[in-house]
N, C-alpha and C positions, 0 to 999 in steps of 0.2 A: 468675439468681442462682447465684454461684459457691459448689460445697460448701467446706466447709473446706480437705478436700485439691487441689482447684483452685487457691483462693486463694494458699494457701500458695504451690507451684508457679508461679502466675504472677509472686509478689513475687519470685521466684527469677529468673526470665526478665530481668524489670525492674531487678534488681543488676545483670544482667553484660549488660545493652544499650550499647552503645559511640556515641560520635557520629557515628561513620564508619554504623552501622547505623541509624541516625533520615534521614541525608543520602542512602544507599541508596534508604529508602522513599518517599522524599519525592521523587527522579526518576522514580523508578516510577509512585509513587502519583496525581502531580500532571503528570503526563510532557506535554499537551500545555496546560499550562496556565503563562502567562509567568513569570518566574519574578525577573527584572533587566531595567530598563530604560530605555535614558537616551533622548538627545535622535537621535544616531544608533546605537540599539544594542538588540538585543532578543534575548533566551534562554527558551526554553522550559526546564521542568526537565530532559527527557529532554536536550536540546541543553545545557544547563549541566553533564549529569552526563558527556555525554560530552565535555568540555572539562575536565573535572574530572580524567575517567580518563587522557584526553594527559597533562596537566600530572605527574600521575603517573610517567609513564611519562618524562618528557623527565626531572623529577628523580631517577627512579634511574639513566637513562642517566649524569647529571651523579657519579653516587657516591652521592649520601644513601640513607642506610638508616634501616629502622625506629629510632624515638627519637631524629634527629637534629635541629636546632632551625632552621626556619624561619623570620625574620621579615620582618613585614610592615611597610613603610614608606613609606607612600602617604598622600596626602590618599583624600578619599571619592571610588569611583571604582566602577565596573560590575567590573574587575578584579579588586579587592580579593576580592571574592567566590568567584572563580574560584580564586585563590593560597590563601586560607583555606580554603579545601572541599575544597582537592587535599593541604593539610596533615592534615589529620584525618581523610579518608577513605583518604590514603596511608599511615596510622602513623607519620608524623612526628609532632614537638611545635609548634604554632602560638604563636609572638608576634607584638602588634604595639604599636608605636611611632609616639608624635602625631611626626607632622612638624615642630611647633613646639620640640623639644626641640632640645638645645645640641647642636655635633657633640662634645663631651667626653662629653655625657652618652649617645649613642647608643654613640661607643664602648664606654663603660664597661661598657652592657646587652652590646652584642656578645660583647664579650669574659668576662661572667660565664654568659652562658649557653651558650659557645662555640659560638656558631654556623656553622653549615654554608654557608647561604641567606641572602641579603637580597633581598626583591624591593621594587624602588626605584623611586621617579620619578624620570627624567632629575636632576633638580636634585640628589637626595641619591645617587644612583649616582655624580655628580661629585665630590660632597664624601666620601662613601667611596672611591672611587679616591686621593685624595690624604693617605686615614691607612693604606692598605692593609699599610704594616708595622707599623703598631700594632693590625693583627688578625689574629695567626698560625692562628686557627682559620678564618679566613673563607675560603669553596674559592671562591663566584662570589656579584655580583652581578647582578642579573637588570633591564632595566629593558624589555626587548622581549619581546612578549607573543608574539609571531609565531612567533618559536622554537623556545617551548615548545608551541603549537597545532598545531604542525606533527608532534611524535614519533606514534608508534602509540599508542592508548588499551593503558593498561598493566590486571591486574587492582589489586582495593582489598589494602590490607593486610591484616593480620589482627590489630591492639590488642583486649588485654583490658580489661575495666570498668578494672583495676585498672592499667592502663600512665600513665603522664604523657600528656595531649592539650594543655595549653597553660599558658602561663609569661605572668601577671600581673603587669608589674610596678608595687611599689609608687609613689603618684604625687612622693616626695620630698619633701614638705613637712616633713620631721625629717630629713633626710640622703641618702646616696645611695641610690636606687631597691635593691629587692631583691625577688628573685626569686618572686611565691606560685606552685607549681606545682599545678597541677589536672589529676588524674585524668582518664580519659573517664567515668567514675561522676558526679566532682564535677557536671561540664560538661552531662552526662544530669539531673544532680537538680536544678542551677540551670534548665533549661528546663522540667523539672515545676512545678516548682514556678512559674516564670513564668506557665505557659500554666496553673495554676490560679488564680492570684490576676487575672492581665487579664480582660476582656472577651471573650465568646466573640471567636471567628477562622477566620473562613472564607476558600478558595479565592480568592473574589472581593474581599477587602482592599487594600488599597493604602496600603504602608508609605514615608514618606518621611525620609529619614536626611539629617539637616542637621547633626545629635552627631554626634562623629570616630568613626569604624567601628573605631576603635583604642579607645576605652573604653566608652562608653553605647552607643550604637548596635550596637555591633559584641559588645555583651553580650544584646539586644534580640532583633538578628535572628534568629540560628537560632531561638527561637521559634516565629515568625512564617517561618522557610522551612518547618520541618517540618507547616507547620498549609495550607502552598501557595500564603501570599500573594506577591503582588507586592509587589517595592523598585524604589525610584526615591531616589537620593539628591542634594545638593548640594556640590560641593568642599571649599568653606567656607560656614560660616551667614552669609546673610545675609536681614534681616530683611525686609524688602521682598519681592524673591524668593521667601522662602520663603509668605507669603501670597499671591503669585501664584501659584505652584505646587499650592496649595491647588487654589484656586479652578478655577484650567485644567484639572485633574489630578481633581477630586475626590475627593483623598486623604484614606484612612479614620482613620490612624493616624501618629502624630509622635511620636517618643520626643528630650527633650529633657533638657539641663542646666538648671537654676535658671537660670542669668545668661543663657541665649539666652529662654527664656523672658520672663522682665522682658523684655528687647527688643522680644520680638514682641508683648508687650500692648503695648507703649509706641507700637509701630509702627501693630495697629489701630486704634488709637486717634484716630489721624489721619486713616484711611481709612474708605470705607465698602466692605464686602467681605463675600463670602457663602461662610461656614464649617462650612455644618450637613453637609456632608459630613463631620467631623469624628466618630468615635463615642468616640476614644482616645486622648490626651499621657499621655506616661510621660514621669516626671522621676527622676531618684535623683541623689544626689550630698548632697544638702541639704535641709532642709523649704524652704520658701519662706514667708517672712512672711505672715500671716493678714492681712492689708492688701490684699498685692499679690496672694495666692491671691483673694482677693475683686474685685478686680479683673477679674482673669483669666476667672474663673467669667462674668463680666457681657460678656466676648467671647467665649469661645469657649464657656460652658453648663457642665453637668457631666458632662465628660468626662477630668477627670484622673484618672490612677495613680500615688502615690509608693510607689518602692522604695526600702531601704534595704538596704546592705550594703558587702561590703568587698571590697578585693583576695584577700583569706586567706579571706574566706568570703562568696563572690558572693550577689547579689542572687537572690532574695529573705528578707533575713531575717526585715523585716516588712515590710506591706503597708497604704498606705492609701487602701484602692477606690475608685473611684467613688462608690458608694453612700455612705461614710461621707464622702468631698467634698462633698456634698448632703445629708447628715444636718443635724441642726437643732441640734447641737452646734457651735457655733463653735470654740471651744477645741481641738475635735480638731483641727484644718486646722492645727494647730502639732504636733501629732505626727507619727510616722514609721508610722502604724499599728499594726494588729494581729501578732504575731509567726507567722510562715510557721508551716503545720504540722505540716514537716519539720525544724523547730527549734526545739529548745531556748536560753534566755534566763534568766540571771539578772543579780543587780546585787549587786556587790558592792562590800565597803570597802579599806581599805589594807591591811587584813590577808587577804584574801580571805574574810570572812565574809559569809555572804548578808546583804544590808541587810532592812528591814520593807518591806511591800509599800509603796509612796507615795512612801521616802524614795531620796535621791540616790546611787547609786554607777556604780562602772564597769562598761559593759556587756558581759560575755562571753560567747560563744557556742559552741552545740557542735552539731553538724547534719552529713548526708550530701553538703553540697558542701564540708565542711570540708576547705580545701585539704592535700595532703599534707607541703606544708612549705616554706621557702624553698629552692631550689636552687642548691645546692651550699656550704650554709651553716646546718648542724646544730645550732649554737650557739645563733642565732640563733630557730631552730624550737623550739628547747628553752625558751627565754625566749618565744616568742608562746603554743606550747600548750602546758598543764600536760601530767600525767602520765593524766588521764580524760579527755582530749579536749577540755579548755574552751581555746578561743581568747578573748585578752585584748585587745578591739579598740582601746584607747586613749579611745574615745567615754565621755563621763558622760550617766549618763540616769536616769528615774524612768518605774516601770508604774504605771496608774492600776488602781482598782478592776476597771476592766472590758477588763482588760489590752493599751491600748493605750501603744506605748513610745513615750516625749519623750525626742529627743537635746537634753541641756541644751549639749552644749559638747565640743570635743574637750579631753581629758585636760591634752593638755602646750600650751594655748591659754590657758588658766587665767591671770587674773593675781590678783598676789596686792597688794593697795594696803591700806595702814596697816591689816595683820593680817587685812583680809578679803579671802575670792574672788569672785573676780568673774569669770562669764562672759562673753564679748564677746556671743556670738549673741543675750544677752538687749538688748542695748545696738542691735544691729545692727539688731532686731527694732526696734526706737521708732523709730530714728533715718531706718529707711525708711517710715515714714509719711509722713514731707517729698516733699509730689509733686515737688518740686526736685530731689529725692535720685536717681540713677539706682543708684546701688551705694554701700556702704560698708563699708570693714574696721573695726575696732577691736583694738588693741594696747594691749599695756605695755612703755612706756617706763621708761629710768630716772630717777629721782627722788630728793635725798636724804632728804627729808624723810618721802617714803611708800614708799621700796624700789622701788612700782612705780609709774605714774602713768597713766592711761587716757586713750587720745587716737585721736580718728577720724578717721579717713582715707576721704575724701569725694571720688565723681564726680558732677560736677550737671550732669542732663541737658542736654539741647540746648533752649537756649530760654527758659532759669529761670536766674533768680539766687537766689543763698542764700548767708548770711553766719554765722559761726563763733556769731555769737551765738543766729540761730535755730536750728541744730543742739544747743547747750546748754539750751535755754530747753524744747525738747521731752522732754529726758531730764530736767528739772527738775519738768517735770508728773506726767511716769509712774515715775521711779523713783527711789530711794534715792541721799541726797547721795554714797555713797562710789562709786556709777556711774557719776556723772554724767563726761565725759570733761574732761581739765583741758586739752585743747587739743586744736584743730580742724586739718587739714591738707587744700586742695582739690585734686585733681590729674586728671590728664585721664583717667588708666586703670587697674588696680590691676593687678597681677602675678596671673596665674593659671597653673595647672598644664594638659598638655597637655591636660587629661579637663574642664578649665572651673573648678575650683575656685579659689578665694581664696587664693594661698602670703601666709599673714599674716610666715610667718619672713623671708621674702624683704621684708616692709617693716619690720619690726623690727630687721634686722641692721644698717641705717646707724645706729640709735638705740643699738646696746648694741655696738658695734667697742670691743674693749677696755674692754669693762665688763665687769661678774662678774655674770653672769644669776642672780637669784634663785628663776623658776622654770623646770624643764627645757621644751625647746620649740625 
C-alpha cells in the first residue's frame, strides 16, 4: 500500500510518461518474446526495438528533427509497425492514412500537416511522385524498407508528456479532414485507460488486425504491445480468411469495425469453425444493432468490447465490457457503455445547459487524452473546445440512471420531416433486423411537402431478396408514422470512410445538388 506521499509522487511519474518510454519497456521488458508476425516474418521485441533504433537513425540522417510529421500510408503490414514505433520513440509526430482515401485528399493531409516523411506502398509512392509539386514541404518518400534497416541504430529522442506524438485526422464525413493533434500524455492515457476497461492481457495473446492500422487497430495496438502480445495482421479484411486465421492461428484477440464484423457473423454462419480460442472483439466506431450483437454472441460467446470515442478525444470515453455484453440487460447492448474513469461526460442543450439525467442532449467531453487541438488551425479548436476544457463532439445521446451513455445519433445526421427529428440510427436499428438486410443507411431527402423526407438506402445480402415494401412494412411495426422511410433505394454497397464508417453525406449529396439544406450535415 502506497502512503500518501508515494501516491502522490507516482501520479507525478505517470503525467510525464511519454510513449517513446512505454515502447522502451516493452523491448526490454518482453525482449525475447515475438512481438510481429506474418507468414514470412518474425520480430522479437528486442529485434523490433532494434529496428526501431536504425530507422531512427536512417530518418535523422534524411533531415527530420524532433516534431517533424511522419506519415504513414500503408495497407496492414508487419512494417507499419516498425515506421510507427520509430516515429514516437524518435520524437517525431506520427500519422496515418487509410489507403482508400482520394489522391486530392492525401494531398490535402500532406500539405496541412506539412509533412516531412511519407512511408508508402509502391502503389502510393507512384501516385505521390506524380503531385510532388503540389507538396512543397514533402523532403522524401520512403517505400524500401532495406534502406532504412541498413543506418546505424541511432539513440530514442527525448518528447516530453507535453510535446505533440500524433496527428488524427478527422474521418470527413462534414468536410475536409482536420487535424486532432495528440500529446505523448493524450496517447499514454488513451492506453490506460484501454488496458483498464479490456480483458486482462498477457505475453502469450495473440492479436490479429484485420481493422486498418490507420484507425481502429492501429488505436488498439500499442495496448497490447506494451502488455507484450503478439500481432499478426491481414492486408485487407476478408471474411473468410479472417476465420481461418482464427482457427490456424488460435488468435486470442480481434479488434474490429461494426460493418467487418456483421460480415464475419454472416460468414460463420455458413461455416462450421472452431473460435473458443477467442477471449476478446473490440469494436468502436458505432454500437451495433442489438439483433445483430445477439447474433454474434451465439458465434463467437461473450467476448465483445465496445469503445467509444473520438478523433479529438480517443477511445476510451466509454466502455461497454464484456460482462455488461452478458448481462441480462438487453437494452444495454444498444449503449456505448459506461463512461471511462478518466472522463468526464455531460449532455447538454442548444444553449449549453446541462440536460436532466434521462433526457437527450449533445455529448461533450472533457478528460486527459483530450486532444490539444486541431493543427494549425486555432479557430477551429476554439469552436471544438470551450474555454474549461469541454470538447463538443457532435454525438446526441442520453445517460441512464445507472450511467451508461446511448449515442442516439450524430448531431448534424438529424433529419428534420414535417417539424419532427428524427434520428436515422433509430430507423437503421429496425430496419436491420431483415436477415435480407446486410447494411443500411438512412437519409433525408428533399421534399416539398415535409422539408425533409426519410429514405433507406439498402444492401441485401448475398442470397436474399427483399423488396422496398418489406423494408417499410417492418418500420411500420415498430415505429412511429413520421419514421417510417417514404422511399426505399437497393444498391450493391454504401460509401464508407477510410476507418469503415457509413459517409451518409456522400449519399445525400446526389439528392440535395442545389437544394437549400434545411439541416446542417
Amino acid at each position: 500500500m502506497l502512503s500518501g506521499t508515494a501516491q502522490l509522487d507516482h501520479r507525478r511519474r505517470a503525467a510525464h510518461v511519454t510513449v517513446a518510454d512505454l515502447y522502451e519497456r516493452a523491448y526490454q521488458q518482453y525482449a525475447s518474446r515475438v512481438a510481429v508476425r506474418a507468414d514470412e516474418y518474425e520480430l522479437t521485441y528486442a529485434q523490433l526495438g532494434e529496428r526501431v533504433h536504425r530507422i531512427i537513425g536512417a530518418l535523422r540522417n534524411l533531415g527530420m528533427r524532433p516534431g517533424d510529421r511522419g506519415v504513414l500510408l500503408l495497407d496492414n503490414c508487419p512494417e507499419f509497425f516498425e515506421f510507427e514505433q520509430a516515429l514516437f520513440v524518435g520524437g517525431f509526430v506520427r500519422t496515418a492514412l487509410s489507403v482508400r482515401l482520394h489522391l486530392k485528399e492525401v494531398v490535402h493531409i500532406l500539405n496541412d500537416c506539412t509533412a516531412s516523411v511519407v512511408f508508402a506502398s509502391p502503389a502510393w509512392a507512384e501516385r505521390l511522385t506524380s503531385v510532388r509539386d503540389q507538396l512543397p514541404a514533402l523532403r522524401h518518400v520512403i517505400s524500401d524498407m532495406e534502406v532504412l534497416r541498413a543506418a546505424e541504430p541511432a539513440p530514442r529522442g527525448t518528447p516530453t508528456a507535453a510535446d505533440p506524438a500524433a496527428i488524427l485526422y478527422t474521418s470527413g464525413t462534414t468536410g475536409l479532414p482536420k487535424g486532432a493533434t495528440l500529446s505523448h500524455a493524450n496517447w499514454a492515457a488513451m492506453i490506460r485507460g484501454e488496458l483498464l476497461e479490456l480483458p486482462p492481457v498477457t505475453d502469450r495473446d495473440l492479436v490479429l488486425h484485420v481493422a486498418p492500422l490507420s484507425h481502429l487497430s492501429g488505436y488498439i495496438a500499442p495496448s497490447y504491445f506494451v502488455r507484450g502480445a503478439t500481432h499478426r495482421m491481414l492486408s485487407k479484411f476478408d471474411s473468410d480468411e479472417t476465420l481461418a486465421l482464427i482457427e490456424r492461428h488460435r488468435v486470442t484477440i480481434l479488434p474490429m469495425a461494426p460493418t467487418m464484423l456483421n460480415l464475419l457473423v454472416l460468414a460463420a454462419e455458413q461455416r462450421q469453425g472452431d473460435y473458443s480460442s477467442l477471449h476478446t472483439i473490440v469494436y468502436a466506431g458505432s454500437p451495433i444493432a442489438p439483433d445483430r450483437l445477439a447474433r454474434a454472441r451465439e458465434v463467437f460467446g461473450d467476448v465483445f468490447v465496445q469503445f467509444y470515442g473520438l478523433s479529438e478525444v480517443p477511445i476510451p470515453i466509454a466502455c461497454l465490457s464484456a460482462k455488461d455484453h452478458s448481462g441480462a440487460i438487453p437494452a444495454r447492448l444498444a449503449s456505448a457503455g459506461r463512461v471511462s474513469p478518466f472522463v468526464e461526460v455531460k449532455l447538454v442543450d442548444e444553449t449549453g445547459t446541462e440536460v436532466p439525467r434521462g433526457e437527450v442532449g449533445e455529448i461533450v467531453v472533457r478528460g486527459e487524452q483530450t486532444m490539444m487541438g486541431y493543427w494549425g488551425r486555432p479557430d477551429a479548436t476554439t469552436e471544438m473546445i470551450d474555454a474549461d476544457g469541454w470538447v463538443a463532439t457532435g454525438d446526441v445521446g442520453r445517460l441512464d440512471d445507472d450511467g451508461f451513455l446511448y449515442i442516439v445519433d450524430r448531431k448534424k445526421d438529424m433529419v428534420v420531416t414535417g417539424g419532427f427529428n428524427v434520428y436515422p440510427t433509430e430507423i437503421e436499428q429496425v430496419v436491420s433486423r431483415l436477415p435480407a438486410v446486410a447494411e443500411v443507411a438512412v437519409i433525408g431527402v428533399p421534399d416539398e411537402t415535409w422539408g425533409e423526407s426519410l429514405k433507406a438506402v439498402v444492401v441485401i445480402r448475398d442470397g436474399h431478396g427483399l423488396t422496398a415494401d418489406e423494408v417499410v412494412a417492418v418500420c411500420t411495426e415498430n415505429l412511429a408514422g413520421y419514421k417510417k422511410p417514404r422511399s426505399v433505394e437497393f444498391v450493391a454497397e454504401l460509401p464508407k470512410t477510410g476507418s469503415g464508417k457509413i459517409m451518409r453525406r456522400a449519399l445525400r449529396d446526389k439528392y440535395w445538388a442545389g437544394a437549400e439544406r434545411r439541416v446542417g450535415g
